[in-house]
N, C-alpha and C positions, 0 to 999 in steps of 0.2 A: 369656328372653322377658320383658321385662319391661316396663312402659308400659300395662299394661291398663287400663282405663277404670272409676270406679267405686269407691263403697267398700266393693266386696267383691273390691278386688284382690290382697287374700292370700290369700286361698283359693288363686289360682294358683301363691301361692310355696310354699303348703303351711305355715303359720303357723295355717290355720285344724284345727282336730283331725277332721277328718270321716270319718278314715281311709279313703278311698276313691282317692287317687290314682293306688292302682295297677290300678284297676277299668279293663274296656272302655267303660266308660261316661263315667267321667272321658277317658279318652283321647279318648273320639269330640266331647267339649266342648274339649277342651285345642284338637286339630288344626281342631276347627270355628270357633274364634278366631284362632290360627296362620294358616288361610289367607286369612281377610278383613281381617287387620290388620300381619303381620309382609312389607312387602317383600322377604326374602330368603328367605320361604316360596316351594320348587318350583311351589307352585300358585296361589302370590300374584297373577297376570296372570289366571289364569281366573275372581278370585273378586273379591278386594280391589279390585284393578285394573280389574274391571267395573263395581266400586261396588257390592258383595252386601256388606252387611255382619250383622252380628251384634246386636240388640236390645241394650239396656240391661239391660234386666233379667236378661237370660240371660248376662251377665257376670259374676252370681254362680253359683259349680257346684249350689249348692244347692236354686236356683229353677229353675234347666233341669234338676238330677236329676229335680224334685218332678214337672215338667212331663212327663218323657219317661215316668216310673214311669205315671204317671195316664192316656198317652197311647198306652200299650200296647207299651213298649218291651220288649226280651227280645233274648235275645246273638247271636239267627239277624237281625236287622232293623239295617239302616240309616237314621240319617237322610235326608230325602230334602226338598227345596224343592220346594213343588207348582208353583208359577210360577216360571221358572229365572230371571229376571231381578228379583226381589225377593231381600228378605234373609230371612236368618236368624231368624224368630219365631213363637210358637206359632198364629198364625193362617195359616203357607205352609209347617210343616213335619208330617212324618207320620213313621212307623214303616215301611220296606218292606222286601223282598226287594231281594238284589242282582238279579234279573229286574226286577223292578218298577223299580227304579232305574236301571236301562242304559234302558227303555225314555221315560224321561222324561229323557234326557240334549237338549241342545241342541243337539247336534251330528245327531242321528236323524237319516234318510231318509225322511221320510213319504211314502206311498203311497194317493192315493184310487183307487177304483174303485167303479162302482155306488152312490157316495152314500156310501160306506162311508172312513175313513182308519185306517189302523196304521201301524205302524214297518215295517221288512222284518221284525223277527223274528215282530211279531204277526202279520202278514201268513205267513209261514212256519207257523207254528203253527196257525193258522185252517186254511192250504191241504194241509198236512199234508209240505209241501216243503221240503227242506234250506235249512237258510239261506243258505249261500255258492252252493248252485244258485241262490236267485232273488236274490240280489244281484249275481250274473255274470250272470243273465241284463236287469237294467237295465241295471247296467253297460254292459252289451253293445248296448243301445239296442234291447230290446225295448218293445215296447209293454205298458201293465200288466196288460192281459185275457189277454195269450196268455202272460207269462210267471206271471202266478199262475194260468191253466189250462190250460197244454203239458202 
């Protein structure tokens, strides 16, 4: 992988001594440049390809370590983009739960009812209803009042 942007792009090659490359935290920066800049990146169409890219600054691992340390990172949380169609920088990213992060995916199913909107799962979780029961029951072209209170 090589072409990263920057003049903290050895850190990538590992020239710089931080010893951290083989951290989850290095990997969750490595793979968070990997998919908005390498085209033969699997996930390069959902990310790079959308034009999410990755800050300047956080091309060095040292300054997205400092940022994630400060920002309440810990080895249970994911990165996560608060706005799915911006990039990668400390003003749209947080720390979550893989819960928290399936529900702020783009691809959701939002559901309003009563003024109220969730996902199906929060929607499930609220109504206290399986999830694939009330996602078979839109599916199925229910209405949203009778399938989240059948």
């Amino acid at each position: 992988m090589s072409g990263i942007k920057g003049a903290n792009a050895g850190e990538k090659s590992g020239r710089y001594a931080h010893g951290e490359t083989k951290t989850r935290l290095h990997k969750i920066w490595e793979s968070m440049i990997a998919r908005c800049e390498y085209e033969k990146h699997p996930y390069y169409a959902d990310y790079g390809g959308r034009g999410i890219t990755v800050c300047d600054e956080w091309h060095s691992y040292i300054k997205f370590r400092d940022w994630a340390i400060t920002h309440g990172y810990n080895d249970d949380l994911t990165i996560d983009r608060i706005k799915n169609e911006k990039g990668y920088e400390a003003s749209n990213c947080r720390w979550v739960t893989i819960k928290q992060q399936q529900n702020n995916k783009s691809t959701n199913h939002y559901l309003t009812y009563n003024n109220e909107t969730h996902t199906i799962m929060e929607w499930s979780e609220i109504r206290k209803i399986n999830y694939y029961t009330l996602r078979s029951r839109i599916r199925n072209g229910w209405n949203i009042g009778r399938a989240l209170n059948y």
